[in-house]
NUVO-511240 format. One record per atom (N, C-alpha, C, O, CB): x, y, z. Coordinates in steps of 0.001 Angstrom, whole numbers, plus 500000, padded with zeros to 6 digits. Glycine has a CB too. Layout:
<rs>
XYZ...
</rs>
This chain:
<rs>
792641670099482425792976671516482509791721672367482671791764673532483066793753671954481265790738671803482386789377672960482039788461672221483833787403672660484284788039672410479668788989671508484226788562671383485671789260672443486361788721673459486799788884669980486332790614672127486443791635673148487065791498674744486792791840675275485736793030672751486536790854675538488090790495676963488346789546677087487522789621677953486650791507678019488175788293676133487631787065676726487259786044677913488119785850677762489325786365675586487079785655678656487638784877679316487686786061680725488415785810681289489480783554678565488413786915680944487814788140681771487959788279682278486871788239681733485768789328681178488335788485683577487191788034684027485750789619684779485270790013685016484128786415685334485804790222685000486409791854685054486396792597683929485364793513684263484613792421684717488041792108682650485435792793681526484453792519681475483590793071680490483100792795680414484561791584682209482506791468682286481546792861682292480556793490681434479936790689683172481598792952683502480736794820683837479803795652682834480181796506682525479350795903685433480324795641682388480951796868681255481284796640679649480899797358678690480620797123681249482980795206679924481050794739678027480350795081678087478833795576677184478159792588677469480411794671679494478382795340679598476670796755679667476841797028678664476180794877681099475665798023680156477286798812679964477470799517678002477279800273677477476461798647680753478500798842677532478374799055676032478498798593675596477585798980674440477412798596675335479520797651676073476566796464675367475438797860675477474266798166674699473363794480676636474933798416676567474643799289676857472730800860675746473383801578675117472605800064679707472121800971675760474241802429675096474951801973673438474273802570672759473438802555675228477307801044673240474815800205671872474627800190671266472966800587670190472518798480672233475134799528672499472263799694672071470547800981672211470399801436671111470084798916673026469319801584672789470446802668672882470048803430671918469992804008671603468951803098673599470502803588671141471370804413669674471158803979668919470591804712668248469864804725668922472079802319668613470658801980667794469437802162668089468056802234667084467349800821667572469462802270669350467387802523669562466190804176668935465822804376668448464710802255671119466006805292669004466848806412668677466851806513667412467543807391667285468397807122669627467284805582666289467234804895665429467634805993664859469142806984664128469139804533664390466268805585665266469808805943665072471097804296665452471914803899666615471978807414666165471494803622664476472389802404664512472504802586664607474769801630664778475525801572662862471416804271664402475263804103665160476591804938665723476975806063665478476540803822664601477561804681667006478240805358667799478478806637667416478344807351668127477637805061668226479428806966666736478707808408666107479113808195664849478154807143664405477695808693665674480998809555664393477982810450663487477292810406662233477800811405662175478516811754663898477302809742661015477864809949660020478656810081658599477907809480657588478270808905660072479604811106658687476620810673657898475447812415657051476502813258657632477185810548658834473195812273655536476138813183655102476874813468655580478362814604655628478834814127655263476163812404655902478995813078656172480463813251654850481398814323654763481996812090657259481338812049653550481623812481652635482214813955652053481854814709651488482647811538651832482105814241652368480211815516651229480003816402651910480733817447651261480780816164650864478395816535653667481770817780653660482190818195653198483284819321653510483671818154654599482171817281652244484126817186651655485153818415650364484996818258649631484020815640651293485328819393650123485745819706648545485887818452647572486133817307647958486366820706648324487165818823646415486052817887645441486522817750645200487625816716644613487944817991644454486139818943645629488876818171645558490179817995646881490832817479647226491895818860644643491168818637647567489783817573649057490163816112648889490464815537649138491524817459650132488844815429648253488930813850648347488795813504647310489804812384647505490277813166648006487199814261646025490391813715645026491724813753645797492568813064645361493491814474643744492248814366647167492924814359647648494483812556649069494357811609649375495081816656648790494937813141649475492848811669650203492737810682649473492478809731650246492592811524651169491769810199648258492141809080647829492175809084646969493481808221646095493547808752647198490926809984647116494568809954646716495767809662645306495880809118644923496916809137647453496432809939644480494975810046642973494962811398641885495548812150641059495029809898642752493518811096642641497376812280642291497767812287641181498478811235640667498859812841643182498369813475640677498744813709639267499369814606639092499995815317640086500141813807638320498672815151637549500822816398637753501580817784638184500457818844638608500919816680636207502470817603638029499237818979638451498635818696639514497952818933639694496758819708637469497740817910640625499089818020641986498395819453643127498442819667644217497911816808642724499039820493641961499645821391642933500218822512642673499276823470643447499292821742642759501823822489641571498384823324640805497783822873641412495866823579641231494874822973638951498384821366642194495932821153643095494790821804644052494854822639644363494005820008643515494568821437644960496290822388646058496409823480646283496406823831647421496093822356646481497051824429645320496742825907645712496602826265645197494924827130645852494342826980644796497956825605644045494175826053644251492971825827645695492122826532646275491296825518643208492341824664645964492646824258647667492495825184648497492448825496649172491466823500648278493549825791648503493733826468649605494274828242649554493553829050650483493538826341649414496131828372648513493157829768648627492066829543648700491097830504649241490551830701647722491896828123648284489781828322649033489072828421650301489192829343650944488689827805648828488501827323650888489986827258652429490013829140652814490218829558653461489258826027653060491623829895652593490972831147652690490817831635652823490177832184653882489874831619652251491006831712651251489346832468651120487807832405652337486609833182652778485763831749649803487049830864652641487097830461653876486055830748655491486529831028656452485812828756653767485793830586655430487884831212656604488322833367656680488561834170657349489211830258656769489889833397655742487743834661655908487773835201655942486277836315656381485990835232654873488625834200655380485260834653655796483703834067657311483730834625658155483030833846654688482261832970657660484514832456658806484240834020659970484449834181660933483699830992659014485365835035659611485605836073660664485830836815660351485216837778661046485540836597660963486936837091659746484490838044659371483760837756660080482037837850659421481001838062657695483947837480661225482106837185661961480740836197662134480453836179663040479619837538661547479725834740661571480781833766661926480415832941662685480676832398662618481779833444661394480327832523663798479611832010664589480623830701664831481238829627664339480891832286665497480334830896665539482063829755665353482803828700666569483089829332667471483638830233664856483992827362666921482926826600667900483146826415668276484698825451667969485399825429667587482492827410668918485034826727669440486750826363670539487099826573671160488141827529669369487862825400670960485565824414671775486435823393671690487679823094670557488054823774672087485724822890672683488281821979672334489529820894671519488872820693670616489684821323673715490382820109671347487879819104670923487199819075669880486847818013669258486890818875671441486399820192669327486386820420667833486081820904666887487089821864667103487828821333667715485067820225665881487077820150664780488143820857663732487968820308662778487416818962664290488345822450663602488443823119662795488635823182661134489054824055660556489702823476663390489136821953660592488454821635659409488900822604658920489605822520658996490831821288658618488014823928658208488893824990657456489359825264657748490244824933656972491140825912657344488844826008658971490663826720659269491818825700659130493332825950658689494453827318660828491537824242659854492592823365659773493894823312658782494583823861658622495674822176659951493756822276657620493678822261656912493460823051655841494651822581655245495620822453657179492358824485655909494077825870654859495118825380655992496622824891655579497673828529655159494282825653657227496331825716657285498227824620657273498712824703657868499787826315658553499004823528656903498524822465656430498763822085654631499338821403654022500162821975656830497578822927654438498396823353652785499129824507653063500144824341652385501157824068651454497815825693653896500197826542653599501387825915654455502942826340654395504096828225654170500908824755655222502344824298655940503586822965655444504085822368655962505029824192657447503332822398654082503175821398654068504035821178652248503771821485651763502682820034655309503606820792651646504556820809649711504429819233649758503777818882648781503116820933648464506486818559650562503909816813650608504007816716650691502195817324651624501669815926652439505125816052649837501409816295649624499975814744650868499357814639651661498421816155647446499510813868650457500413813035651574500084813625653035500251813139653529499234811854651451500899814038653628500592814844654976500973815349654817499359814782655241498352816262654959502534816315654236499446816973653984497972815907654283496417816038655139495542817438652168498018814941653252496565814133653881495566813260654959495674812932655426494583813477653097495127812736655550496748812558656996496728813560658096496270813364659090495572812287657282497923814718657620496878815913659055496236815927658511495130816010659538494456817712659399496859815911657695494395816031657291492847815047657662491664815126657895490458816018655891492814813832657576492899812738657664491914812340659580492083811438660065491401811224656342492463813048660324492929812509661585492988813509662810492153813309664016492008812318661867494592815041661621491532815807662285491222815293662314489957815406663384489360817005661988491518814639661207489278814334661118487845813394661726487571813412662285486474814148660003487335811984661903488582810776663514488516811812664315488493811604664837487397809521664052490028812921664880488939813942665995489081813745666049487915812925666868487500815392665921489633814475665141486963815330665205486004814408665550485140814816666481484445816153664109485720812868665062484755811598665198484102811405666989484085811443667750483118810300664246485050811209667261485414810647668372485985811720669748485697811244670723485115810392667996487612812936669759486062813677670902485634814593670842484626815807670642484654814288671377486571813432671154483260814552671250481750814008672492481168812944672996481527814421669776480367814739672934480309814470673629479813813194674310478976812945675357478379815150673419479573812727673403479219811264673410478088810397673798479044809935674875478667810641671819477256809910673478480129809072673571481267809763675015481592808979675942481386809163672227482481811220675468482112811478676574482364811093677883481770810499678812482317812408676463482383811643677764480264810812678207479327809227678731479648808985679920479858810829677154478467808302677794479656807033677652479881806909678711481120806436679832480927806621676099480132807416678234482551807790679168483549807742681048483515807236681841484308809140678702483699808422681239482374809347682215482037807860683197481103807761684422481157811015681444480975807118682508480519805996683243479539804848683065480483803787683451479991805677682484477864804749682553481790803843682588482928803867683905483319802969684745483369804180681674484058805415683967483678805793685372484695805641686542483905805321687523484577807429685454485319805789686772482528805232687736481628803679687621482064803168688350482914805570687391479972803120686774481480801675686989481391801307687151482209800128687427481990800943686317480989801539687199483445801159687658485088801051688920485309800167689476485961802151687290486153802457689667484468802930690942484790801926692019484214801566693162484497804371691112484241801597690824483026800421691795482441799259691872482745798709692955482948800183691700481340798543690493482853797295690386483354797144691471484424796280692325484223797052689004483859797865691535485507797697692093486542797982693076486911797730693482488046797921691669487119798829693961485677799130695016485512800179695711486808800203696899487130797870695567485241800805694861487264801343695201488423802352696036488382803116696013489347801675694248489041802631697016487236803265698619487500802470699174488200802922700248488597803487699610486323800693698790488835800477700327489511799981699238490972798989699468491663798884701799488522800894698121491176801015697326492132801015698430493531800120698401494377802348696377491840802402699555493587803114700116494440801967701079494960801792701229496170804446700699493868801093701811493894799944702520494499798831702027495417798241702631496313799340702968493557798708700935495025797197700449495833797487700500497185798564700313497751796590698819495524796221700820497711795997700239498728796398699253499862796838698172499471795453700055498429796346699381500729796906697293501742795760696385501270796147695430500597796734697120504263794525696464501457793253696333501126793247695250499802793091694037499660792641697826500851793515696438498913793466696197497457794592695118496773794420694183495992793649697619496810796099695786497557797198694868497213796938693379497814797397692397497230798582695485497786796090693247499150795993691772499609794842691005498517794898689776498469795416691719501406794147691484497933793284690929496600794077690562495783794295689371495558792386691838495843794892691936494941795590691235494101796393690081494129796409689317493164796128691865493749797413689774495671798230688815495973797721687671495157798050687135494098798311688589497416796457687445496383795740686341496497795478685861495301796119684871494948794672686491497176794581686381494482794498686372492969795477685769492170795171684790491490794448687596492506796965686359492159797932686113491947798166684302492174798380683343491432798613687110492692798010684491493399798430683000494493797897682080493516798405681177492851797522682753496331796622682602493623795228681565493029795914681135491696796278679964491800793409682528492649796109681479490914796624681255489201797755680354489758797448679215490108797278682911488049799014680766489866800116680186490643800068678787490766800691677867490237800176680714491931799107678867491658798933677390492389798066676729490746798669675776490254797606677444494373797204677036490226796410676590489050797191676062488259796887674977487764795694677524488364798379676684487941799412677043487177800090675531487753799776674520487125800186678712487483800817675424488692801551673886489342800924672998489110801374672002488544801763673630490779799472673156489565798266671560489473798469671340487999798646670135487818796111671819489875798494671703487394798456670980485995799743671011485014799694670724483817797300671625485189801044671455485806802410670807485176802102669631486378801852668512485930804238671917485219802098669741487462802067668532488244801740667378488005802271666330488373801532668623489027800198667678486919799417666343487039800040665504485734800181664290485582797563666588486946800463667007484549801032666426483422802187665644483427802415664655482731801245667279482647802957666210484336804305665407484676804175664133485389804693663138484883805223666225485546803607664051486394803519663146487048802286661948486819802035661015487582803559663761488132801507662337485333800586661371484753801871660407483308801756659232482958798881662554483964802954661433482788803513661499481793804679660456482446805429660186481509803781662989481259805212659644483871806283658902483742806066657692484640805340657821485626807488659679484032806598656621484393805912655664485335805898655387486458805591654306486961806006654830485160806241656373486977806251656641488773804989655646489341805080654602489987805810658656489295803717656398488833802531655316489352802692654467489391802672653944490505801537655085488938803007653576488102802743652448488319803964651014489247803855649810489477802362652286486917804915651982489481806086651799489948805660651609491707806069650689492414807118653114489437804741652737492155803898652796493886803264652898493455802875654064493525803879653625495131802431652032492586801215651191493202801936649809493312801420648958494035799693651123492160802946649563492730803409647815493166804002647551494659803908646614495452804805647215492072804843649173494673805337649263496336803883649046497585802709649405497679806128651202496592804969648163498437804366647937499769805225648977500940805523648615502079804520646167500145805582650582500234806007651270500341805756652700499757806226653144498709806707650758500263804727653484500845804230654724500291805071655726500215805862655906501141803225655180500915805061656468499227805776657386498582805490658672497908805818658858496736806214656823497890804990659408498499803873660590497977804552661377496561805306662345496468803606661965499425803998660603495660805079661391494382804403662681493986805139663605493639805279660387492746802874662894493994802554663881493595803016664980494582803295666069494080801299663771493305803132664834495920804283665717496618805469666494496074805658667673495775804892664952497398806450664993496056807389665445495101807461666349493772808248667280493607807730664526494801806512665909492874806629666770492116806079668494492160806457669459491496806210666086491267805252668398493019804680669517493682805684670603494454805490671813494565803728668920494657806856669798494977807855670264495618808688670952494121808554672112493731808636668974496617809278670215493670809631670642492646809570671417491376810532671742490680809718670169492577807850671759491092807235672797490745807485674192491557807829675246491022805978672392490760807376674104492191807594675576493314808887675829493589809227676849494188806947675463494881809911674722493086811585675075493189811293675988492420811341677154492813812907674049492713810860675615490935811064676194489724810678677813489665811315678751489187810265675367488745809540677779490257808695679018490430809672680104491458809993681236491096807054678529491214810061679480492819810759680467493690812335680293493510812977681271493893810319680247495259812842679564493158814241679467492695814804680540491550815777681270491738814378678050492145814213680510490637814452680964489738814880682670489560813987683515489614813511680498489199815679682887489442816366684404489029815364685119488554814452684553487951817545684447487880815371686709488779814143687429487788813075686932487457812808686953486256814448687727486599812195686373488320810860686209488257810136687388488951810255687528490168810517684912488832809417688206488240809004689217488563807896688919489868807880689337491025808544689847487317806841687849488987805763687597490100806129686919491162805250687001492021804670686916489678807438685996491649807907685445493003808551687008493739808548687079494968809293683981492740808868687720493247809319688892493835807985689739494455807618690198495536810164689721492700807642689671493458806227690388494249805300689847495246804482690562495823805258690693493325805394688880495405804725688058496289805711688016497611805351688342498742804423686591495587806922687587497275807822687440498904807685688845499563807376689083500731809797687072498747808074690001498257808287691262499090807080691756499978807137692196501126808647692408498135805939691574499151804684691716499905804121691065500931803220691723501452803905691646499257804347689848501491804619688693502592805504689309503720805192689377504909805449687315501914806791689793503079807758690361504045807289691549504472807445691583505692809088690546503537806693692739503996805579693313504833804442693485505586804085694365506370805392693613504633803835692235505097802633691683506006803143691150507010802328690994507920801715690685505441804284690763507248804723689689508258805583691090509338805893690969510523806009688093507350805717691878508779806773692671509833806846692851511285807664692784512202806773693873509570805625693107511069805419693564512951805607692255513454806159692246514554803632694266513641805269690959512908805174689658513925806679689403514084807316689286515132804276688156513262807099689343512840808707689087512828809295690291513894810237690001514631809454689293511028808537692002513948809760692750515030809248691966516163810227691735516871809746694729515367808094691394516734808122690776517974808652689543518464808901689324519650807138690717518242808817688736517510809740687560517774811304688261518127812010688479519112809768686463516284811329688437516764812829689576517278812863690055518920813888689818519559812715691388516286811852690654519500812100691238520449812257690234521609812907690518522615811205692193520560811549688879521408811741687713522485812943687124522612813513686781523647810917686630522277813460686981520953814848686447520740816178687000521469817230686414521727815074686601519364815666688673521776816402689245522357816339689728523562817393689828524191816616689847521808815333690060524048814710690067525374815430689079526808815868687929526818813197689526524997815328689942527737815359689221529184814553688012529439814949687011530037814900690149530228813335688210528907812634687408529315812517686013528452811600685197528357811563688087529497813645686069527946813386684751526902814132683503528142814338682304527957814547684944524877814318684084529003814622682800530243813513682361530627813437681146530807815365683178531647812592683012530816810902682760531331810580680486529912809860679492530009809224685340530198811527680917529084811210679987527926812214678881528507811863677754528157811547680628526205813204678896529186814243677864529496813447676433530284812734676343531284815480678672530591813750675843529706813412674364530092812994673949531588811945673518532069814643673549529780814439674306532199814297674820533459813389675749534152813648675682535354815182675219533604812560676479533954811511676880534222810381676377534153809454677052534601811463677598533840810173675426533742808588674845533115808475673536533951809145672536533691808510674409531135807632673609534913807002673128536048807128671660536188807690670855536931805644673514536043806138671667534845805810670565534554806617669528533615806314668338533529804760670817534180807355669950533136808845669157532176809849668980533841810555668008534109810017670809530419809725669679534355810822669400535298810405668513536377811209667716536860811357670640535885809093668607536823808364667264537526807884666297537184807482665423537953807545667365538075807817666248535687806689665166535128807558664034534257807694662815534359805397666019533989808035664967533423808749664486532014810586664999532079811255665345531105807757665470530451811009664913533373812343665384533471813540665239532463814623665819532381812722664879534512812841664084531607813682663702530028814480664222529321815598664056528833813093663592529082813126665347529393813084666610528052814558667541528479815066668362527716811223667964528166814984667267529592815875668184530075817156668308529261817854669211528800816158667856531410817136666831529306818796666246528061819088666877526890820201666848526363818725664651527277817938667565526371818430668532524965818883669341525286819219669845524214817621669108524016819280670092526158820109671443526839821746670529527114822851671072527138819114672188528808821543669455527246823014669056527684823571668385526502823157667519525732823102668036529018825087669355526661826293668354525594825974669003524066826228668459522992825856666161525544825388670230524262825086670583522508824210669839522437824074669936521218826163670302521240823270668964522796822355667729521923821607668351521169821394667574520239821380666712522705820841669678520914820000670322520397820653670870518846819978670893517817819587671349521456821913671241518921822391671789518193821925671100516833821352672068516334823641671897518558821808670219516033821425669548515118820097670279515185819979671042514226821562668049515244819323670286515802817602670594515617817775671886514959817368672093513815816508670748517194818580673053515913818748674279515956819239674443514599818458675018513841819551674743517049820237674110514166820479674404512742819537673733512081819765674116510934821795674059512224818431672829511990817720672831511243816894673914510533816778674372509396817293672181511650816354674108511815815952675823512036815746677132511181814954677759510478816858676316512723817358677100511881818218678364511080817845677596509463816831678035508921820458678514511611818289676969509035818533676668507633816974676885506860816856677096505653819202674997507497816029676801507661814906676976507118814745678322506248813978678548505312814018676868508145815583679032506773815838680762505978816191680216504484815525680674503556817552681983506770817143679317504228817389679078502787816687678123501920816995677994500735818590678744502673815578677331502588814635677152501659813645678233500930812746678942501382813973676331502224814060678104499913813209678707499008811511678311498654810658679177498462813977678542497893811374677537498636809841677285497839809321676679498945810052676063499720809694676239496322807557676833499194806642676601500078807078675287500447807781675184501453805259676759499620806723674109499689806548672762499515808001672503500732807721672039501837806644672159497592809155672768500471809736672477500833810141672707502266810809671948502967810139672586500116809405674390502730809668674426503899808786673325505015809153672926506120809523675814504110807432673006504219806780672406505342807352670646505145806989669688505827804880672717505217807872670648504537808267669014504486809755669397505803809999668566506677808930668225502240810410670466505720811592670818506613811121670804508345811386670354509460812157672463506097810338671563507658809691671924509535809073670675510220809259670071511276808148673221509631808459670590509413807932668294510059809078668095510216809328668661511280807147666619508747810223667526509747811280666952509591812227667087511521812774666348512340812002667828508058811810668780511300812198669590512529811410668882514060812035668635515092811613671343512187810300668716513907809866668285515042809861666682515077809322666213516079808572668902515263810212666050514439810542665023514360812115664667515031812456663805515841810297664833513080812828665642514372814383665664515446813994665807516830814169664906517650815548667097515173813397667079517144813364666770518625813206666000519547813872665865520573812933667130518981812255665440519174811984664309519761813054662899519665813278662147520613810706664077519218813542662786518498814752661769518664815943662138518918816888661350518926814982661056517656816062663663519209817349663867519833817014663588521237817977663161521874817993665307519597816081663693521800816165663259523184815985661759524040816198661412525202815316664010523626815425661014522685815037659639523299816587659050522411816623657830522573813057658823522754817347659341521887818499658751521536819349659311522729820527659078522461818989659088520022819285659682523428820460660361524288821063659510525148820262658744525684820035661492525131822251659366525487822724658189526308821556657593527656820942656557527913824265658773527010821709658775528172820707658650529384819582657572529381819512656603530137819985659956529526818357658065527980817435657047527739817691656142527757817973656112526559816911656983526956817957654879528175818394653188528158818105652746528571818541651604528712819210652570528323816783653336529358815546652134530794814412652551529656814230653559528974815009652996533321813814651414529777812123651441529401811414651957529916810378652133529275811424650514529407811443652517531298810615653495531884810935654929531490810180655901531462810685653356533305812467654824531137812508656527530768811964656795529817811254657791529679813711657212530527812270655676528700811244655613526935810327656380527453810328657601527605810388653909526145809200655249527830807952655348528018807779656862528269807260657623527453807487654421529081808379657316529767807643658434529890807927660101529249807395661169529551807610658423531206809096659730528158809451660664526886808476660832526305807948661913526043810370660261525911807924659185525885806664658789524855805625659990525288805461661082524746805889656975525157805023659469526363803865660130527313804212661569527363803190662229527553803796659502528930805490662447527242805329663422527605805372664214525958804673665224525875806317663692528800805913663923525075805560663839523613804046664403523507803766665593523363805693662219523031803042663246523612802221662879523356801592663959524334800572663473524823802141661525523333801816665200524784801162666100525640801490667332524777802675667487524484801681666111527234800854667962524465800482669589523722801296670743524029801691671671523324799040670174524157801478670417525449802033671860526143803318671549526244804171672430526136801443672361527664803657670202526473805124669886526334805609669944524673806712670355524315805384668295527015805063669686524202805371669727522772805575671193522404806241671324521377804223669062521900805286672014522816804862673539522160806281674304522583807013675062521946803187674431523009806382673510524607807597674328525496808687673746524501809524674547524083807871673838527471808750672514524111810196672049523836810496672561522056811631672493521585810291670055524129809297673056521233809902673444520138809976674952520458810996675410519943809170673010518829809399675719520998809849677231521240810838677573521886811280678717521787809049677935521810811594676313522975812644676078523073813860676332521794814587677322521712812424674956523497813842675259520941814415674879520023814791676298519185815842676677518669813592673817519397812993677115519322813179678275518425813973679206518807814768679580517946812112678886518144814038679834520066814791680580520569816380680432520551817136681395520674814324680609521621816812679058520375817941678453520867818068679656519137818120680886519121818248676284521245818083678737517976818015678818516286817995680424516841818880680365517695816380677954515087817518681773516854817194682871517062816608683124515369817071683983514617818442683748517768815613682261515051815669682698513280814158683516513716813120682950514058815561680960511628814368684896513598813216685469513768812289686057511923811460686911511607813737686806514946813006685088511268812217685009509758811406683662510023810631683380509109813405684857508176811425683071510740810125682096510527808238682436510510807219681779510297810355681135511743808543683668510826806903684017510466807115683906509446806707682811509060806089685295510750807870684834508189807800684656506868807655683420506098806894683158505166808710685142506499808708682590506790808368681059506503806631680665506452806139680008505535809135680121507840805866681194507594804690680578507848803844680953506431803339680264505545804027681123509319803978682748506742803044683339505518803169682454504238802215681918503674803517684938505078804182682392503941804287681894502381804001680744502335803349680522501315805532681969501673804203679631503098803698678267503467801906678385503429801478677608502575804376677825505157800938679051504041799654679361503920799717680035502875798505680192502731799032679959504933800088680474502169799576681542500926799223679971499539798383679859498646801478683156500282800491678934500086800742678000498962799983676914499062799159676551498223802060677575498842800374676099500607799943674490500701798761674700500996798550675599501810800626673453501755797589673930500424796224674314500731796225673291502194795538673606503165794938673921499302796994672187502183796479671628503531797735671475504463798383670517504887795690670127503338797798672942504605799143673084505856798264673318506659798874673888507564800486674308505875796941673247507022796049673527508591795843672377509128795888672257510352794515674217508561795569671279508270795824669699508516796847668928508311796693667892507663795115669042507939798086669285508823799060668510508743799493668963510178799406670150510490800007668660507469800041667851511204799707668182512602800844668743513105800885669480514090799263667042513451802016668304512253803482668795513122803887670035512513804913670670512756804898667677513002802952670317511679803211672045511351802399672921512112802986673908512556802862672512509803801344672819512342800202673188513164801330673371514731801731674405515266798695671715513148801581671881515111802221672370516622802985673158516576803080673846517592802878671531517428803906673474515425805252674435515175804923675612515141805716676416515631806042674270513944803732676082514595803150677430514443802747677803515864803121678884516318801889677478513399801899676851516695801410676857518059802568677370519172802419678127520132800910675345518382803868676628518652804600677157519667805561678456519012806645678568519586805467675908520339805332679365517988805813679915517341804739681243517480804926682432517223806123679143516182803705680627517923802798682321518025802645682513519902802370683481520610800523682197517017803051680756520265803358681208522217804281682014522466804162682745523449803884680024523291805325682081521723806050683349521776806334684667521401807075685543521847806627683190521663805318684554520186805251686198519682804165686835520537804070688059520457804794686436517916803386686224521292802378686479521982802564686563523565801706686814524412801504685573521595804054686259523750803805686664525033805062688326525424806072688765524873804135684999526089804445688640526325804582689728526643806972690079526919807577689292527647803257689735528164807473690835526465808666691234526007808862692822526972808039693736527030808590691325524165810109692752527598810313694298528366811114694536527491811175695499528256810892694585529968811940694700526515813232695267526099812255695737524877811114695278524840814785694178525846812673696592523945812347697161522856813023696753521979814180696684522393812346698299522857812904696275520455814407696371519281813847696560518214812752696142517838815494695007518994814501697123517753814313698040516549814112697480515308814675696423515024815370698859516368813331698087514468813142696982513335814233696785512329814313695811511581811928697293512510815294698064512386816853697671511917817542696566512547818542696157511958817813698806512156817119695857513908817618695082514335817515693750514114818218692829514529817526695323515131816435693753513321816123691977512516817002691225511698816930691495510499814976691936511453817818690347512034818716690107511712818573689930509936817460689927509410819089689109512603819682689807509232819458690084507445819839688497507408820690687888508056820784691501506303819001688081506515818877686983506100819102686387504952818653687097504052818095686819506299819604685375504528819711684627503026818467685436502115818606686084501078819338682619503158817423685199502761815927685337501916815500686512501690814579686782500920814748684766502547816378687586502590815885689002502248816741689359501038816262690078500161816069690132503518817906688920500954819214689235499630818769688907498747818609689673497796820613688573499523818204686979498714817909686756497346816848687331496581816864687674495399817755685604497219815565687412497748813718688343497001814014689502497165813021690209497339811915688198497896814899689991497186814743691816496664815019691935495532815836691368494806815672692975497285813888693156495297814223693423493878812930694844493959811753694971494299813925691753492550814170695804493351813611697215493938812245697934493044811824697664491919815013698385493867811906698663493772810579699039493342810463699693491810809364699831491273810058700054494407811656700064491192811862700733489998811999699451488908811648699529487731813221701770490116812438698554489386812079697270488662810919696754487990810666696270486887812217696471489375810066697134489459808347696394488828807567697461488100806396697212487813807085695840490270808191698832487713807801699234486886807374698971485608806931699881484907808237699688486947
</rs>
């Protein structure tokens, strides 16, 4: 903890914060954040063979004995017992089985297994709690009743500042949580990488932007959503614009002479899957999660088009591959995608994604997404639209919260 935001003079109040959270469980001798007394025993026995990835030809013959207990138990479970289904609590069993009927791949299996039980670690009450005397001590430190006066100048310091703690604030439930259960030692046996400190990283920032009445996630989106305005009215204006044909597939020279492939996502709906990916990006809430979405996103594209009936010669592969593997095709076919989606909140997406992930500049399929996401706010628009005209979004309903509030 005394590594984490050194020479920050902002973390002071908050490392004491974590310092009294810290005695405290040891005085009520619980010496970690979280609860992890009996957690391997809730594993079956070929649960823990598929997470310590000690697999063999009769791994398929583990999984289906797997997959009826989980049954057996999800069927005493309806039969009267009751059951916690809050959003917070992690339904092993049930997951768990459709996890085996939706996927043959046993590693997949112990990742959703092993990220439901960080879930289950990560969002309880005690940590929320903890959460909850952050967002006080923020309000104060930073005095942000005379937030509304400052400056642009001044308010982009404070953000940042803000950010800075924030993030200080995750690294070390992160490291505690994810030092506190045996995830490690679980991948390091896998011959199957599994980025858990991700995960839990993801799941820290649920907590932080999910959460109802958090004063300091309010102040931060709302202030993002003004920094971002003008980029967002110009996307808006492409989304709506004449000239968003200038973007059609069919126009682009070189997709239509080179890589004619790319054409197949315009036919039969094939895109439609990407496109709502998209769109849905409006209802992720927390950083972590949008950039794991948006990879995810350019990753569809590309297999919506090399799955397409058409592809079924090795020469067509190939020259999908090859045209992939080109910058400018990559950029035309996701600003494609973007326009199709019309989600002209993805700048906001971006801001808050850079405010959080320190290495969203090196991660490459976010980088291209932004690339083809500023080729279009950047190019030139004849129609005008109004900044009432931005369409209202999941994300503007849920982060409002009016200025008489942060009083």
């Amino acid at each position: 903890m005394s590594v984490v935001g050194k020479d920050n003079e902002d973390w002071e109040p908050f490392k004491e914060l974590l310092n009294q959270h810290f005695s405290s469980n040891q005085r009520g001798q619980n010496t970690n954040l979280v609860d992890t007394s009996g957690f391997a025993n809730d594993f079956s026995s070929s649960t823990k063979k598929v997470l310590t990835e000690q697999l063999s030809v009769s791994i398929l013959s583990q999984l289906s004995n797997m997959e009826q207990s989980l049954k057996i138990k999800a069927s005493r479970t309806s039969n009267g017992t009751q059951v916690d289904n809050r959003p917070t609590a992690a339904n092993d069993c049930l997951s768990a089985s459709a996890s085996i009927n939706n996927s043959k791949r046993p590693e997949e299996l112990a990742r959703i297994v092993m990220e439901e039980k960080i879930r289950g670690q990560v969002m309880n009450d005690q940590i929320r709690t903890l959460v909850a005397k952050f967002d006080f001590k923020i309000v104060d430190h930073f005095d942000t009743r005379v937030f509304s006066g400052l400056g642009d100048e001044s308010k982009n310091t404070v953000i940042q500042r803000i950010c800075d703690v924030v993030k200080c604030f995750v690294r070390v439930l992160q490291k505690n949580v994810y030092s506190n259960t045996p995830f490690p030692e679980y991948n390091a046996k896998s011959k199957h990488n599994i980025d858990l400190k991700n995960i839990v990283e993801s799941f820290m920032y649920e907590i932080m932007f999910e959460q109802e009445n958090l004063i300091t996630k309010t102040l931060i989106v709302n202030y993002l959503k003004e920094k971002c305005k003008e980029r967002t009215l110009k996307l808006s204006q492409v989304i709506s614009s004449k000239r968003k044909k200038d973007f059609v597939l069919t126009e682009n020279k070189k997709i239509m002479e080179q890589f004619p492939e790319f054409l197949l996502i315009n036919q039969n709906f094939a895109n439609q899957r990407v496109v709502k990916m998209i769109q849905n990006l409006k209802e992720c809430k927390n950083p972590s999660t949008k950039a794991k979405a948006i990879e995810s996103v350019v990753d569809e594209i590309f297999l919506t088009v090399r799955n397409h009936p058409q592809i079924n010669q090795e020469k067509a592969y190939r020259n999908l591959e090859r045209g992939w593997e080109q910058l400018d095709v990559k950029i035309a076919m996701i600003a494609f995608c973007i326009l199709e989606s019309k989600n002209a909140h993805l700048v906001f997406d971006f801001e808050i994604m850079e405010m959080f992930i320190d290495d969203i500049d090196h991660r490459e399929k976010i980088v291209h997404f932004k690339a083809a996401l500023n080729h279009l706010i950047e190019s030139k628009t004849e129609e005008v639209v109004n900044e009432e005209e931005i369409p209202e979004t999941p994300i503007e309903s849920v982060f409002t919260l009016g200025s008489e509030e942060l009083q």
